[in-house]
PASE-614935 format. One line per 4 residues: their letters; for each residue x, y, z of N, C-alpha, C. Coordinates in Angstrom, 3 decimals. Example, Ala and Ser with C-alpha at 12.3 -4.5 7.8 and 13.67 -1.06 7.14 Angstrom:
PASE-614935
AS) 13.190,-5.690,7.800,12.300,-4.500,7.800,13.200,-3.300,7.800 | 12.850,-2.250,7.080,13.670,-1.060,7.140,12.900,0.030,7.870 .
This chain:
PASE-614935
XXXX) -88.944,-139.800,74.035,-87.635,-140.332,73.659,-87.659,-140.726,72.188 | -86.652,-140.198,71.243,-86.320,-140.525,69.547,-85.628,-141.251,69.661 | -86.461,-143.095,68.782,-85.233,-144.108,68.781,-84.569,-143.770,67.402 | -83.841,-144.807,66.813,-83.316,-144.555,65.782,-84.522,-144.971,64.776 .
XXXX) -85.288,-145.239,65.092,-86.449,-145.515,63.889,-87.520,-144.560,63.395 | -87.780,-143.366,64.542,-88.516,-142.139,64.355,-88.027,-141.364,63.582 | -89.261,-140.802,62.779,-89.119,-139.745,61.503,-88.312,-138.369,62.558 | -88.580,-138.183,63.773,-87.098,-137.215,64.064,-85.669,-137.715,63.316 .
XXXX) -85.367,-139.040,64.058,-84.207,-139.606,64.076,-84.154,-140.081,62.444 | -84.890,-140.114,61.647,-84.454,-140.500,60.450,-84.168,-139.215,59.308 | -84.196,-138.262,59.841,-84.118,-136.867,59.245,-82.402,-136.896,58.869 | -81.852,-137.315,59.809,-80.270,-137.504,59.449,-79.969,-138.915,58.588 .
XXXX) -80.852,-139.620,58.886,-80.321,-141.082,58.228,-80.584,-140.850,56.500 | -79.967,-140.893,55.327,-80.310,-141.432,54.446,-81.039,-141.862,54.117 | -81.574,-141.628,53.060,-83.280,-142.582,52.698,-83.093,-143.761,52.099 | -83.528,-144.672,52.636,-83.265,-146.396,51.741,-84.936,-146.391,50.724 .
XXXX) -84.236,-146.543,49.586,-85.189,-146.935,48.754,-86.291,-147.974,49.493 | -87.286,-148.416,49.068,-87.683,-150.004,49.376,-87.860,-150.298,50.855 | -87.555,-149.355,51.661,-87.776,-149.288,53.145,-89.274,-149.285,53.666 | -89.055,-150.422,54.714,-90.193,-150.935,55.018,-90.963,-150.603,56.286 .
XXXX) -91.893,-150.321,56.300,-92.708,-149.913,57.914,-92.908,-150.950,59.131 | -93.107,-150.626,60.219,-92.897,-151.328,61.216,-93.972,-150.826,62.316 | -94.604,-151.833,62.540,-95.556,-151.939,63.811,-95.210,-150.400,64.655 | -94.040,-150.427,65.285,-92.740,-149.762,66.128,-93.081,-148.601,64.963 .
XXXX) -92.657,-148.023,64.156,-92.404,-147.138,63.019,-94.096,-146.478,63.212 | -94.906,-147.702,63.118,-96.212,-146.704,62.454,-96.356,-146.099,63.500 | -96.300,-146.386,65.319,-96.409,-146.088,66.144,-96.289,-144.485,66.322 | -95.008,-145.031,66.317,-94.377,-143.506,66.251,-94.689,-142.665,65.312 .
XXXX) -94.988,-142.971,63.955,-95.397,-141.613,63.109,-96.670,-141.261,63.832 | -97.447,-142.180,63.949,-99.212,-142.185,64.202,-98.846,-140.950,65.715 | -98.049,-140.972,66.838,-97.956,-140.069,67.754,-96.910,-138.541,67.347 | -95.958,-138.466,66.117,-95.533,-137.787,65.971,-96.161,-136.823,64.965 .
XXXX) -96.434,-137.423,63.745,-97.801,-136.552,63.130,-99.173,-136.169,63.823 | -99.638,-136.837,64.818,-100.758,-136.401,65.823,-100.207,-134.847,66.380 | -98.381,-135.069,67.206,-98.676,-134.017,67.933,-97.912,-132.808,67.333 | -97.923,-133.014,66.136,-97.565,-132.027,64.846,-96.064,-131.758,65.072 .
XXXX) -95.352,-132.814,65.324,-93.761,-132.737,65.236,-93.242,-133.130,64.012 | -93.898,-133.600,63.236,-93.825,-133.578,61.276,-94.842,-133.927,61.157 | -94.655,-133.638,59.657,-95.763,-134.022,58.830,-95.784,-135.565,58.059 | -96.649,-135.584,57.207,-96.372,-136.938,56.324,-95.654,-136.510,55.553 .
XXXX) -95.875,-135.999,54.872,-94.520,-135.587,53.711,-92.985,-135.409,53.860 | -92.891,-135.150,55.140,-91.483,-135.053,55.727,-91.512,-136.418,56.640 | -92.278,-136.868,57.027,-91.630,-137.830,57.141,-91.032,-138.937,56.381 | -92.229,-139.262,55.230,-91.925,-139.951,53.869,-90.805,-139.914,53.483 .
XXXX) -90.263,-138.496,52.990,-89.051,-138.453,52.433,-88.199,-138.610,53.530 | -87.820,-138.439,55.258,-87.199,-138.949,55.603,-86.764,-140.325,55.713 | -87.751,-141.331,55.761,-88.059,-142.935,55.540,-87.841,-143.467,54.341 | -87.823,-142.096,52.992,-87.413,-142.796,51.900,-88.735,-144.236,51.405 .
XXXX) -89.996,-143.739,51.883,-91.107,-144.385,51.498,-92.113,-143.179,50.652 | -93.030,-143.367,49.622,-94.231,-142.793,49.752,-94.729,-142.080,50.444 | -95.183,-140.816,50.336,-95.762,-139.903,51.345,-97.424,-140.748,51.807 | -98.049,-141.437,50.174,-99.420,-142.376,50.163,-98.886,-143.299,51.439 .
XXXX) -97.672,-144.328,51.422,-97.833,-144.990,52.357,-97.659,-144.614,53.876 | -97.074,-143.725,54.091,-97.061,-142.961,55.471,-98.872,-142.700,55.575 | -99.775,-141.924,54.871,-100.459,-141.007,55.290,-101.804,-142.457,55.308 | -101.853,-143.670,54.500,-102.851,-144.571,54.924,-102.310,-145.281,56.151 .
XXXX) -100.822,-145.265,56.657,-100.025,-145.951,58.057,-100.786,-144.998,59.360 | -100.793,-143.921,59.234,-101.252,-142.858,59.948,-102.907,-142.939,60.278 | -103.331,-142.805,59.391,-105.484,-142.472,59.059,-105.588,-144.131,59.301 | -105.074,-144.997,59.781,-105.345,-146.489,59.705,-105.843,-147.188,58.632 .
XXXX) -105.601,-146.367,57.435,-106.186,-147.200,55.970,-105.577,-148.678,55.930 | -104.524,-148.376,56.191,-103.334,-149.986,56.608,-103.281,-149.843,58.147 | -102.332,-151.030,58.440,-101.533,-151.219,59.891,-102.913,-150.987,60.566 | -104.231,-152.112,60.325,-105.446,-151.726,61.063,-104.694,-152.527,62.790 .
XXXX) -103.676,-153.408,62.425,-103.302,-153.934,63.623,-102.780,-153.336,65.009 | -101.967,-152.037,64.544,-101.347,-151.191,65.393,-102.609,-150.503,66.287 | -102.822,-150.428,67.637,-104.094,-149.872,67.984,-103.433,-148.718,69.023 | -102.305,-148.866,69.495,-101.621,-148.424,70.414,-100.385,-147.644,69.680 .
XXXX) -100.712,-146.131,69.795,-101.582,-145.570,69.721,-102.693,-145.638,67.866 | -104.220,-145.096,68.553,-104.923,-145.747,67.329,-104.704,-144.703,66.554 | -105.270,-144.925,65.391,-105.239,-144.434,64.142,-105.789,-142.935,64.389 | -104.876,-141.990,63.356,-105.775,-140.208,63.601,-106.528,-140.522,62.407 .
XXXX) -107.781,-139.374,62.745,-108.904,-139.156,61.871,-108.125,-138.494,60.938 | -108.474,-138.747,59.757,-108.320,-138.247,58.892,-108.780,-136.938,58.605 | -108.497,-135.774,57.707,-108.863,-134.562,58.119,-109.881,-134.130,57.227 | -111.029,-133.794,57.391,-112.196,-133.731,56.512,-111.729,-132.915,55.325 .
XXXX) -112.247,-133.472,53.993,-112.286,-132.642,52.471,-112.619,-131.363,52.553 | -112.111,-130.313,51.821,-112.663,-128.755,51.837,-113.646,-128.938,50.916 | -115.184,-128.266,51.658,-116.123,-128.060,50.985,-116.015,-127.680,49.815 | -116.844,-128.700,48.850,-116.649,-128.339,47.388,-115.534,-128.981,46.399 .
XXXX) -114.480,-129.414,47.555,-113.535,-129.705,47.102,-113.167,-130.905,46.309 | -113.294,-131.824,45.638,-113.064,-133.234,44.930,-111.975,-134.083,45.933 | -111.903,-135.329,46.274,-111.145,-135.946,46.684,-110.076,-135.865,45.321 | -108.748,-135.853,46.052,-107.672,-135.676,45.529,-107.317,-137.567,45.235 .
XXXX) -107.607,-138.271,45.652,-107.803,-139.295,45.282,-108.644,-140.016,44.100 | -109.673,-139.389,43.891,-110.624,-139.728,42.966,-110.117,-138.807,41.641 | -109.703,-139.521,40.523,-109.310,-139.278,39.551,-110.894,-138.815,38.322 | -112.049,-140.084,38.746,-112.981,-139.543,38.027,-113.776,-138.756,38.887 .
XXXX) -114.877,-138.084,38.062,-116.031,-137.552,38.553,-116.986,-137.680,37.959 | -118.266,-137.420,38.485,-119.229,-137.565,37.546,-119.448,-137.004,36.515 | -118.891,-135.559,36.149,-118.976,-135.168,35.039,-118.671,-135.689,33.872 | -116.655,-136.006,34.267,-116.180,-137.006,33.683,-116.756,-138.173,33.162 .
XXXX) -117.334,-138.969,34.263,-117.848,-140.394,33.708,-118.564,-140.177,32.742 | -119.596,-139.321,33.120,-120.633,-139.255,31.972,-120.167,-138.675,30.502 | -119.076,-138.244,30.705,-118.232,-137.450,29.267,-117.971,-138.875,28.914 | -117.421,-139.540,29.510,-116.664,-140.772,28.820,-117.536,-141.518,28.384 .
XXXX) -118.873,-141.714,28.815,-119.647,-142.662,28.415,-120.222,-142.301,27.131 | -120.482,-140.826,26.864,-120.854,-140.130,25.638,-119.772,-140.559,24.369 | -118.535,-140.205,24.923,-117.195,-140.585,23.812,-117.482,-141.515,23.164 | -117.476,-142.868,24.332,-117.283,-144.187,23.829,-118.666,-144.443,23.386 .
XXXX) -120.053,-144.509,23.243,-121.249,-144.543,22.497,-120.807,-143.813,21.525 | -119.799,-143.131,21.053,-120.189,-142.125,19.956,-119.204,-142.974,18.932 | -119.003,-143.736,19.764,-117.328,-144.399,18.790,-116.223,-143.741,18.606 | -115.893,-143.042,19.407,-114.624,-141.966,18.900,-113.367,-141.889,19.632 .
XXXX) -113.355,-143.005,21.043,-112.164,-143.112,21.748,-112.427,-144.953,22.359 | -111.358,-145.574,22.440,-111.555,-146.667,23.335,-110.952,-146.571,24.497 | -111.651,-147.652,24.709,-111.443,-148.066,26.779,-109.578,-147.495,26.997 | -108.972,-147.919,26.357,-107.641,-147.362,26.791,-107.167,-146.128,26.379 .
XXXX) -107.671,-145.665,25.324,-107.567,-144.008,25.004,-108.477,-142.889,26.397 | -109.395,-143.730,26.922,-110.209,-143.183,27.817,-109.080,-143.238,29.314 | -108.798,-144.768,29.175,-107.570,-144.449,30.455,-106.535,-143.957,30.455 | -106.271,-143.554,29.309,-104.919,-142.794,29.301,-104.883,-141.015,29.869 .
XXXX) -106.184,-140.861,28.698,-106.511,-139.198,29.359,-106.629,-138.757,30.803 | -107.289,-140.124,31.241,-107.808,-139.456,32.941,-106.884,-140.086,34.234 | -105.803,-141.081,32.934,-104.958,-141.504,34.060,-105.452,-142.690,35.193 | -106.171,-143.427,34.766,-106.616,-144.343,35.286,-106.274,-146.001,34.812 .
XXXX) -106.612,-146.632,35.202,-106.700,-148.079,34.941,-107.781,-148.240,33.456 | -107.799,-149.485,32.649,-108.487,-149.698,31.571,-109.954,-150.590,32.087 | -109.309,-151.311,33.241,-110.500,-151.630,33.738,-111.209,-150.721,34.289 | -111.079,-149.703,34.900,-112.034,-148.694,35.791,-112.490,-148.180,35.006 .
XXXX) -112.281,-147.362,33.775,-113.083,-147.225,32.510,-114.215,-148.141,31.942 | -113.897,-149.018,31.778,-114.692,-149.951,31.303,-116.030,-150.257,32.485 | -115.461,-150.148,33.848,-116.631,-150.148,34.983,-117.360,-149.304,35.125 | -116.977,-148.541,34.503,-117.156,-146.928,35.006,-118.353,-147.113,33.158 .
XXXX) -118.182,-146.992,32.432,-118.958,-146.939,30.597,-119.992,-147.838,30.424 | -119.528,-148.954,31.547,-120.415,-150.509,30.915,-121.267,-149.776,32.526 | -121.391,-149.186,33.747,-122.171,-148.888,34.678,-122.238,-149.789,35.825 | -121.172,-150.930,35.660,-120.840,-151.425,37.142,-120.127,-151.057,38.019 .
XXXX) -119.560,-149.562,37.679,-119.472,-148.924,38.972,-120.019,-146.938,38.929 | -120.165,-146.488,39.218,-120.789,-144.789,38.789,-122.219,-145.347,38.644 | -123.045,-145.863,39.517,-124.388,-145.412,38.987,-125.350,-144.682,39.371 | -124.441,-144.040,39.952,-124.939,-142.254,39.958,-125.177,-141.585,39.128 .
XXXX) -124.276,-142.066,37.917,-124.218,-141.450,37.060,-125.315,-141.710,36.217 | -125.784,-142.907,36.040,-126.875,-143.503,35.242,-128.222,-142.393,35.151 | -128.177,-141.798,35.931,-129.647,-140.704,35.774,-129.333,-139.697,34.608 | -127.762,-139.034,34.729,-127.232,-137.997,33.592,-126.857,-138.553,32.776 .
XXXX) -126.349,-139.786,32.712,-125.792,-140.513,31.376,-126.180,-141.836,31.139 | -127.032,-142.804,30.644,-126.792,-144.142,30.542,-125.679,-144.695,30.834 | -125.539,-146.261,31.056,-124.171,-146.523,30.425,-124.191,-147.408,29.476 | -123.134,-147.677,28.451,-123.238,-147.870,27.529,-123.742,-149.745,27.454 .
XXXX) -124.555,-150.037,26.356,-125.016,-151.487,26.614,-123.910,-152.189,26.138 | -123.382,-153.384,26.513,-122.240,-154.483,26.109,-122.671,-154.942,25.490 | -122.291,-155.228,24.322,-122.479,-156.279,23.166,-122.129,-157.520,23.279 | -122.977,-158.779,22.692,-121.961,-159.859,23.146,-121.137,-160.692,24.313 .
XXXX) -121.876,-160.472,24.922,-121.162,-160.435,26.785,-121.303,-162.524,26.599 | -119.606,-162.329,26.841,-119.021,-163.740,27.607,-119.180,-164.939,26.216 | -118.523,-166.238,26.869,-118.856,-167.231,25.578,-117.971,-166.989,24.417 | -118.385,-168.135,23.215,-118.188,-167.450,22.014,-119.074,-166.876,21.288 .
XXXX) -118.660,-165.892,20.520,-119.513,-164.906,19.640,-119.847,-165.310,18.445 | -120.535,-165.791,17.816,-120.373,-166.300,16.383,-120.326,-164.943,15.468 | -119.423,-165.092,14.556,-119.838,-164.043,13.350,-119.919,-164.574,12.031 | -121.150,-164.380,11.749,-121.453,-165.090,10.735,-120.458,-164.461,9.159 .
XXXX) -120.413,-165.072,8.240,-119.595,-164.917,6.865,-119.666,-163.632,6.187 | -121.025,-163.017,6.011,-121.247,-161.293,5.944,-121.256,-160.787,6.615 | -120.787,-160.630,7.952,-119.823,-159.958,9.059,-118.842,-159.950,8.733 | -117.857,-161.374,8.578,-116.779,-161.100,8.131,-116.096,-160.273,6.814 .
XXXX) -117.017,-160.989,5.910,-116.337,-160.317,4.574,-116.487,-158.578,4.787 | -117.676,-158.238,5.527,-117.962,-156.812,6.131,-116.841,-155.849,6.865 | -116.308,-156.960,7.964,-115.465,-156.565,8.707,-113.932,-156.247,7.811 | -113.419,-157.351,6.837,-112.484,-157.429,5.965,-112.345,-156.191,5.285 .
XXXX) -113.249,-155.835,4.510,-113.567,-154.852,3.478,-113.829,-153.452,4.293 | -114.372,-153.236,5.217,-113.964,-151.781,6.188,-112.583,-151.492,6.519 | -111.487,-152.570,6.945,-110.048,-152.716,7.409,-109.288,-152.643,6.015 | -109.849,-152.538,5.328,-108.773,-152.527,3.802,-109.499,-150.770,3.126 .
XXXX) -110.432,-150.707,3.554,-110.472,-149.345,3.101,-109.285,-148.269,3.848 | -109.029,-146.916,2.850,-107.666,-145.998,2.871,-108.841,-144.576,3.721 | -108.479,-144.445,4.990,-108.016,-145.228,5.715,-108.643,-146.230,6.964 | -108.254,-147.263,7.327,-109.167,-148.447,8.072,-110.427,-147.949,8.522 .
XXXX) -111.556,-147.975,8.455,-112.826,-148.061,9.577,-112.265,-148.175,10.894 | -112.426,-147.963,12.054,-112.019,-147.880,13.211,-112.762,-149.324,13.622 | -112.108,-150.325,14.290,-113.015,-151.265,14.899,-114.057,-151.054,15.538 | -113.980,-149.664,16.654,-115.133,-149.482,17.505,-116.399,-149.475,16.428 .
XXXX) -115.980,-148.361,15.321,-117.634,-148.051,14.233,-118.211,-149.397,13.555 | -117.387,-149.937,13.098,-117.462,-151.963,12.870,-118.199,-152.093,13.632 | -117.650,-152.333,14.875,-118.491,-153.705,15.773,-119.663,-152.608,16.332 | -119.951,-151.408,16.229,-121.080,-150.742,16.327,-121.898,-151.066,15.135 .
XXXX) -121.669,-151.007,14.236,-122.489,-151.215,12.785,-123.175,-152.762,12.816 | -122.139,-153.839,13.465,-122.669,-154.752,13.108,-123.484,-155.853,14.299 | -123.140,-154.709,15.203,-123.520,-155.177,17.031,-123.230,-156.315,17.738 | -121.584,-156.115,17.562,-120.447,-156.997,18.150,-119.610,-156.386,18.835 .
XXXX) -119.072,-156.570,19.850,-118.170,-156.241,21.049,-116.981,-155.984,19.867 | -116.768,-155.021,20.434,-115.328,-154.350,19.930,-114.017,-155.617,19.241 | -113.731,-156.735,20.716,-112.981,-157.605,20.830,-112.798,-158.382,19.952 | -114.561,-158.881,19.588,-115.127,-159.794,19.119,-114.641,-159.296,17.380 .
XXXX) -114.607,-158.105,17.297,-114.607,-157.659,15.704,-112.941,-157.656,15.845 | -112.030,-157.508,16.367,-110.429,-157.242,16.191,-110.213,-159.099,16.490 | -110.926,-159.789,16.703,-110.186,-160.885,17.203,-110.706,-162.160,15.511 | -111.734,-161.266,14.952,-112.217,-161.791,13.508,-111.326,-161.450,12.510 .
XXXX) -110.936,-160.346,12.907,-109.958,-159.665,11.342,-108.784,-160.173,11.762 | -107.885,-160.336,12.910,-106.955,-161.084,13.378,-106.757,-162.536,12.441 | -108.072,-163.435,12.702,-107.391,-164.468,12.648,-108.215,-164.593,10.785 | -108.950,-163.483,10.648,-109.153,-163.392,9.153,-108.210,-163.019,8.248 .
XXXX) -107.039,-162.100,8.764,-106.280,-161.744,8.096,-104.817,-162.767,8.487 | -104.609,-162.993,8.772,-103.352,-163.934,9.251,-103.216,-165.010,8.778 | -101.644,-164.946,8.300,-100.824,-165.207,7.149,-101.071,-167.029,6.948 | -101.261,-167.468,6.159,-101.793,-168.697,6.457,-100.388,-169.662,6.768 .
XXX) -100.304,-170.667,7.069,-98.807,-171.678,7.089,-99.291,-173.063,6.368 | -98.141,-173.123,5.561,-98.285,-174.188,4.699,-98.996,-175.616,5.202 | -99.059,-176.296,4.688,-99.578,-177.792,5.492,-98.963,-178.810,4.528 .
């Protein structure tokens, strides 16, 4: 029997933006995608949700509560194949970790290319997460980790005089030259260069 809440019955309904899943809802997809009367993708767009949130409602990634009926297995990866989920790989990581030792891209130029987060880069370069990768690539050592950093006065005037050269030194080659966290060197010329206010 199709109530009005099944991806049958919602094939005619309009899709509501922002539409929300239901105990009742996952039920029914979880037995209607089982017995191949749609798919996730059709149902999604019938529900006017995410095809992602249908297909973790389904594989029990979410709604671990719904048990009746339980969650379908998920359908094994094609050999060889990369999870379509996993944005990096190891090749990747280890490319990125080469970049950024070389000084030639930062943490957010790195997330932009691969489409990721700035933190997962940074987990992924500094080796708290990929350390798989650590056998083909190091990861890169952190400079400066936590606290304050002191930089002493020929750092600064150092740091000053690279940022005024035509055209700037890149911060990353700076705080490589002078073996200071990236941060640590943009957060010196910041408040080195900034405009003073009267007193």
């Amino acid at each position: 029997m199709t109530t009005p809440s099944s991806p049958a019955a919602c094939a005619s309904v309009p899709a509501r933006p922002g539409r929300r899943l239901t105990a009742q809802l996952v039920a029914e997809l979880r037995r209607d995608v089982g017995a191949q009367r749609t798919t996730i993708h059709r149902a999604a767009a019938a529900l006017g949700v995410r095809w992602r949130t249908v297909e973790s409602a389904v594989y029990g990634f979410t709604w671990r509560s719904v048990t009746d009926p339980p969650p379908l297995a998920a359908p094994p990866p094609k050999p060889g194949a990369p999870d379509p989920r996993e944005r990096l790989t190891v090749p990747v990581v280890a490319n990125m970790r080469r970049q950024y030792r070389a000084g030639v891209v930062s943490y957010g130029g790195l997330a932009r290319r691969y489409n990721v987060s700035e933190s997962a880069v940074r987990s992924a370069v500094l080796g708290h997460s990929w350390r798989r990768v650590d056998a083909l690539e190091a990861p890169v050592a952190q400079a400066a980790v936590g606290g304050s950093t002191v930089v002493s006065e020929a750092d600064e005037r150092a740091i000053v005089a690279a940022r005024r050269q035509n055209p700037p030194v890149p911060y990353r080659q700076i705080a490589a030259e002078l073996g200071h966290d990236v941060a640590v060197v943009h957060r010196a010329h910041r408040r080195l260069t900034a405009p003073r206010t009267g007193s």
